[in-house]
Residue frames relative to the residue before (quaternion, step in Angstrom):
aa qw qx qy qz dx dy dz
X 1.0000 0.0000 0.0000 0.0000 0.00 0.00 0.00
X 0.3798 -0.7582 0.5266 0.0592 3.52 -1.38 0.68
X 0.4495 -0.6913 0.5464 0.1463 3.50 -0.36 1.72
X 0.3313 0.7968 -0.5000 -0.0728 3.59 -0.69 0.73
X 0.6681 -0.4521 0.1470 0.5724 3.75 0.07 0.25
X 0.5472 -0.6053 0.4941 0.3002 3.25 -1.21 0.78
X 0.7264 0.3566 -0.3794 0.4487 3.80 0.46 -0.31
X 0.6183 0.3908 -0.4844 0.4800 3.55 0.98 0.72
X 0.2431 0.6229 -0.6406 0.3774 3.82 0.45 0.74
X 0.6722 0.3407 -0.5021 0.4243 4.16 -0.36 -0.10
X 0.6642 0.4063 -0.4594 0.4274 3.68 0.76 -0.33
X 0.6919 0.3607 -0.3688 0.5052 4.32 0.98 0.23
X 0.7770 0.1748 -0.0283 0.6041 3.70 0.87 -0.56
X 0.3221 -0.7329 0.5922 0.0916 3.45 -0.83 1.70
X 0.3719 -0.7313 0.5455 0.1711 3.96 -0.55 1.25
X 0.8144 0.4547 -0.2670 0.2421 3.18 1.12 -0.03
X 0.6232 0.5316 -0.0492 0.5715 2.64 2.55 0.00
X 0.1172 0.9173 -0.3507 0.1477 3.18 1.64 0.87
X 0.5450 0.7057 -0.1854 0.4131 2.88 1.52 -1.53
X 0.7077 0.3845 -0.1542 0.5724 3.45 0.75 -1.28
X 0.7702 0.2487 -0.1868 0.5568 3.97 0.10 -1.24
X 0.0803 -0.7846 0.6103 0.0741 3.63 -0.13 1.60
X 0.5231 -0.5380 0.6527 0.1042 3.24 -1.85 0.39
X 0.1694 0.6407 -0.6853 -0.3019 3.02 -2.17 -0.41
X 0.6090 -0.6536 0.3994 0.2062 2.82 -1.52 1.22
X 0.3950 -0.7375 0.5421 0.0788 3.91 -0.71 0.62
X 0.4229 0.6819 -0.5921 0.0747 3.43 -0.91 0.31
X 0.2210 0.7319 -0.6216 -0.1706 3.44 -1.35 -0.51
X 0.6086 -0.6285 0.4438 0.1940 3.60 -1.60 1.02
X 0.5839 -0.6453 0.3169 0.3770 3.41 1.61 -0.36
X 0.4850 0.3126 -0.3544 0.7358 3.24 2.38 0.45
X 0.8794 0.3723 0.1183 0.2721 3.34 0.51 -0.77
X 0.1898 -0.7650 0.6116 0.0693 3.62 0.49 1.49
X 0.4972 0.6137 -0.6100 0.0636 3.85 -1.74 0.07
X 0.2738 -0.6725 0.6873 -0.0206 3.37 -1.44 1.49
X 0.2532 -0.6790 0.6805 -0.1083 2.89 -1.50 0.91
X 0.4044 -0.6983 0.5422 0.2344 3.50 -1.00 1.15
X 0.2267 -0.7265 0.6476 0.0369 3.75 -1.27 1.18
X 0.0611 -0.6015 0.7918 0.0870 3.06 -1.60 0.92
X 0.7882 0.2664 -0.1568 0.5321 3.95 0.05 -0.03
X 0.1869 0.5126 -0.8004 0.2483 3.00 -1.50 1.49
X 0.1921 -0.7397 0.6430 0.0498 2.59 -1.75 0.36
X 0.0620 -0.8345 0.5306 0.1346 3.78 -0.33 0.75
X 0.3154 0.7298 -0.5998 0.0899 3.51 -1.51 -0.31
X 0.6786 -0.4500 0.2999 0.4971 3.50 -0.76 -1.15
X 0.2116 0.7627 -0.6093 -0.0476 3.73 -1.08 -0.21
X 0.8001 0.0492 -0.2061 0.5613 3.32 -1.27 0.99
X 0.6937 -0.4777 0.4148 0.3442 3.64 0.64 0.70
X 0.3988 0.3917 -0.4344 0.7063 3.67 1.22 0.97
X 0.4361 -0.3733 0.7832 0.2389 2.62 -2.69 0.32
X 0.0063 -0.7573 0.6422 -0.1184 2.85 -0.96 1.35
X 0.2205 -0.7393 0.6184 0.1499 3.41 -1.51 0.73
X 0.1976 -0.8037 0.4409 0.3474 4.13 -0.62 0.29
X 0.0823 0.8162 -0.4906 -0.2940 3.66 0.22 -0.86
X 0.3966 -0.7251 0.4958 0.2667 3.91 -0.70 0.45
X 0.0346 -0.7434 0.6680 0.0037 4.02 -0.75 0.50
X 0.4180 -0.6861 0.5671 0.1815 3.62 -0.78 1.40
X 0.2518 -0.7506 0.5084 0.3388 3.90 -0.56 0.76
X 0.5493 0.4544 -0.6493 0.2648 3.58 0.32 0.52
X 0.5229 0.6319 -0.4450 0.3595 3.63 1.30 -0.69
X 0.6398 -0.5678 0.4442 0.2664 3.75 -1.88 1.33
X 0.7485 0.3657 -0.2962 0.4672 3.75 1.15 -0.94
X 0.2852 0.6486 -0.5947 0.3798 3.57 0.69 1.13
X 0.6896 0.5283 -0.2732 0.4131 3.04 0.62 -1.87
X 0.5178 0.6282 -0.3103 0.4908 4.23 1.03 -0.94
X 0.8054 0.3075 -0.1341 0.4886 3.22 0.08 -1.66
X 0.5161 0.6347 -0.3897 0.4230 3.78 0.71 0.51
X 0.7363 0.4687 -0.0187 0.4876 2.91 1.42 -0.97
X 0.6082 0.6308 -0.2027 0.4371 3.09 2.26 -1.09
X 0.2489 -0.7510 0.5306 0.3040 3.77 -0.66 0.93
X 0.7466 0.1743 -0.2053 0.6084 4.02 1.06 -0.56
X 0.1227 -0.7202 0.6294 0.2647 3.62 -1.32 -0.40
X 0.3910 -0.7245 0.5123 0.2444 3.13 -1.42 -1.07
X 0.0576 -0.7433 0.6475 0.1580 3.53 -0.78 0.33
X 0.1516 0.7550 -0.6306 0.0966 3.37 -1.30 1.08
X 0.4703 -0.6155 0.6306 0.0474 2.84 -1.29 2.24
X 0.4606 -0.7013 0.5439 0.0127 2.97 -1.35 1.66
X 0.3423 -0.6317 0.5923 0.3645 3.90 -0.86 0.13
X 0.7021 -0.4881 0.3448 0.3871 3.61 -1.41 0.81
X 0.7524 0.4134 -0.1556 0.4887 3.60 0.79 -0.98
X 0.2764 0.7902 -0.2844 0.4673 3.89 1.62 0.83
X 0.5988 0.6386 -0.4314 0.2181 3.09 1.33 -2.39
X 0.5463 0.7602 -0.2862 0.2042 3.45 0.55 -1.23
X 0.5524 0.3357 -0.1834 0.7406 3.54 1.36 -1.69
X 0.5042 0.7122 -0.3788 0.3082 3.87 0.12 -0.48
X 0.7435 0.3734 -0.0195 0.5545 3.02 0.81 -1.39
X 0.5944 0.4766 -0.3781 0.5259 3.77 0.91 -0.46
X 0.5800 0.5973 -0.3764 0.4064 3.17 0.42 -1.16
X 0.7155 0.4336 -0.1707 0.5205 3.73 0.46 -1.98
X 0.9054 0.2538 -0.1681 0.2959 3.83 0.66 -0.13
X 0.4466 0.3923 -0.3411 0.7282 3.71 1.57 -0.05
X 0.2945 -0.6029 0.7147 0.1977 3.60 -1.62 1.15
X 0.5589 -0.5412 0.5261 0.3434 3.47 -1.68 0.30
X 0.6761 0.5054 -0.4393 0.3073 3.44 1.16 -0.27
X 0.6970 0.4316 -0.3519 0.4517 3.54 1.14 0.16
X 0.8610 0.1228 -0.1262 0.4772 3.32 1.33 -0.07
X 0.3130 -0.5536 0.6292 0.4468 4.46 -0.44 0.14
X 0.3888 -0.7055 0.5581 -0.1994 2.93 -0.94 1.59
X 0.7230 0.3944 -0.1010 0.5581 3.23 0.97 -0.80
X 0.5267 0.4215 -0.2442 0.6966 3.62 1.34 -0.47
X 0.7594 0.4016 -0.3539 0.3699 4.16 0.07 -0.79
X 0.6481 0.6008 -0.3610 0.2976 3.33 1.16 -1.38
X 0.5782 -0.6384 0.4458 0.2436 4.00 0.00 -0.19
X 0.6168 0.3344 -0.4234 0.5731 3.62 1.31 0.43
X 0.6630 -0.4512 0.5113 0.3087 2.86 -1.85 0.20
X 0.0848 -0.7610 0.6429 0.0183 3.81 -1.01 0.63
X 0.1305 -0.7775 0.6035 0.1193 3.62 -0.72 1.32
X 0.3514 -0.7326 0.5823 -0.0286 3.34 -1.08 1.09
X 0.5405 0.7150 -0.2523 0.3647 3.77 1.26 -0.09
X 0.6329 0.3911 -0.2041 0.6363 3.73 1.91 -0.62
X 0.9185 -0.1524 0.1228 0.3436 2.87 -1.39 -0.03
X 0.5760 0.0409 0.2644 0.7724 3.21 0.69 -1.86
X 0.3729 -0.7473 0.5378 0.1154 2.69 -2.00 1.28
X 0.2617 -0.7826 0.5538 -0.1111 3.74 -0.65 1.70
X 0.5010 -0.4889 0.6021 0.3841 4.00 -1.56 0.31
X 0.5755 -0.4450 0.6465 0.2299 2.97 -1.72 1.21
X 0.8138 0.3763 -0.1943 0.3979 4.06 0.05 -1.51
X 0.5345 0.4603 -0.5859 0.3989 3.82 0.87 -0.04
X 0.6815 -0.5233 0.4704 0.2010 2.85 -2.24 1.16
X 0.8279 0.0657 -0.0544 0.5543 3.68 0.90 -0.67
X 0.0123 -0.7953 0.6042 0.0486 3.67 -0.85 0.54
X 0.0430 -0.7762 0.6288 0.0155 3.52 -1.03 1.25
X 0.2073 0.8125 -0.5405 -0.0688 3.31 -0.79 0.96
X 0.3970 -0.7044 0.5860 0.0534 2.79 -1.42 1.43
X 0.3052 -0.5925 0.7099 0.2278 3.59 -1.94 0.69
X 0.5835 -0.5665 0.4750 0.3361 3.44 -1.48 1.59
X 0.2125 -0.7106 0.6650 0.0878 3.75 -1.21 0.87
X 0.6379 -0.2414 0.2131 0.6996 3.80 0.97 -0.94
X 0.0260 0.6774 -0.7013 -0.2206 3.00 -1.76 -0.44
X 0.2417 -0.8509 0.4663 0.0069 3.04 -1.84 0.71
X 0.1982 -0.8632 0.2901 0.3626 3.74 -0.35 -0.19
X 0.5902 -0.5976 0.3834 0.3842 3.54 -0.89 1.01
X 0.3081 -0.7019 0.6358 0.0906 3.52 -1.30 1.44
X 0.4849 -0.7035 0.5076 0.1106 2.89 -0.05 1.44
X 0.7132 0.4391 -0.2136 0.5029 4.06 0.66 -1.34
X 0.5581 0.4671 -0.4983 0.4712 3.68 1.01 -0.11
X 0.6068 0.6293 -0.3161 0.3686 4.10 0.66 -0.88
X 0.5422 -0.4186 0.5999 0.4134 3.23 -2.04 0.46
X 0.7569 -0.3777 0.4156 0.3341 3.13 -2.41 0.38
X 0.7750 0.3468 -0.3495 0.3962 3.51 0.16 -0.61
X 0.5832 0.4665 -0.4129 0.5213 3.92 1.10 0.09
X 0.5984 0.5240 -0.3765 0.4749 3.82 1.22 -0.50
X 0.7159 0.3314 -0.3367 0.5142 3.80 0.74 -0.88
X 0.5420 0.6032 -0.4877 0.3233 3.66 0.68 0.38
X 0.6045 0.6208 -0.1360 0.4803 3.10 1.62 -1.08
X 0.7465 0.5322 -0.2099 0.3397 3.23 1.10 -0.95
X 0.4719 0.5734 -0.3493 0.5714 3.60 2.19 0.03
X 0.7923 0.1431 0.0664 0.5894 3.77 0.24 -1.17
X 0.5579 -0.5973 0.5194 0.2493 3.92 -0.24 0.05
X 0.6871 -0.4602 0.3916 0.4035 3.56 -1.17 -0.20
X 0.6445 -0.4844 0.5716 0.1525 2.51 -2.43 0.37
X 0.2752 -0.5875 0.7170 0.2549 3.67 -1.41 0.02
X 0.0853 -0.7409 0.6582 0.1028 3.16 -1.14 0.37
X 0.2106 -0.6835 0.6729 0.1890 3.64 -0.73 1.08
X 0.1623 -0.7501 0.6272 0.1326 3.31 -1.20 0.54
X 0.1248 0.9015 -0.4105 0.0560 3.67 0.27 0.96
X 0.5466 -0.5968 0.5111 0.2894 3.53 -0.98 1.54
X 0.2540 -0.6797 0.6494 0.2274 4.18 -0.82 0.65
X 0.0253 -0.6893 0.7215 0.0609 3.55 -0.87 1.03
X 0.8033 0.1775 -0.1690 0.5428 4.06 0.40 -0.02
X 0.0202 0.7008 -0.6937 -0.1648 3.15 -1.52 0.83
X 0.1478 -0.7788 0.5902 0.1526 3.92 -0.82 0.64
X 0.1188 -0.8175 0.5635 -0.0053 3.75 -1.73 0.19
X 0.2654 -0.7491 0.5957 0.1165 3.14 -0.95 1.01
X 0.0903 0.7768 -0.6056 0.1472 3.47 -0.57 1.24
């Protein structure tokens, strides 16, 4: 992979199309490696950093990981991936190492550990995190809340962007 400046990421990953070009988040606590399929991030600036956010459902095993995590990752899958995509988004880490089963290679040497083969890696150093007040939201983000509880949001300062070209 290829280190390239962090203020060229909008020309590999549209910020506005997250929803659609899923991810998986990275982390590990230093016992413990576990990703987690993303729909939702959110990038831009905070506290005067590039910053990425990603969201983690607290019922979900790689919460407990990323609590513990001081950096993570975000890595943009290649179209032909969906496959690891979908595991990720459906086998919990608490029943299985995920990251060992899935079938790519995972480098563990940088910051946060990320797939050699994803098309785009952002990694980011935890700044805070927080949970979503549900009572601050429109109705349709409250009645979402009202099945399974909140997110965490990691807010994390990007200190590396990488590519596969």
């Amino acid at each position: 992979m290829k280190e390239i400046n962090k203020y060229d990421l909008c020309k590999y990953v549209d910020p506005m199309a997250t929803g659609k070009d899923w991810a998986i988040a990275v982390a590990s606590d230093g016992t413990r490696t576990n990703g987690l399929t993303i729909g939702w991030a959110q990038f831009g600036t905070l506290w005067g950093k590039l910053a990425a956010t990603v969201y983690i459902h607290k019922t979900r095993f790689s919460k407990q990981v990323f609590d513990g995590a001081e950096y993570y990752s975000i890595c943009f899958m290649k179209p032909e991936q969906k496959a690891v995509m979908e595991y990720f988004g459906k086998v919990s880490g608490r029943d299985e190492d995920k990251m060992k089963n899935c079938g790519i290679e995972v480098e563990t040497g940088d910051v946060a550990p990320y797939f050699k083969d994803s098309r785009v890696v952002v990694l980011c150093r935890v700044m805070g995190r927080s949970d979503f007040d549900p009572n601050s939201a429109d109705e349709n983000v409250k009645d979402w809340y009202q099945r399974e509880g909140v997110h965490t949001l990691y807010h994390g300062e990007i200190v590396k962007v990488l590519v596969n070209e």
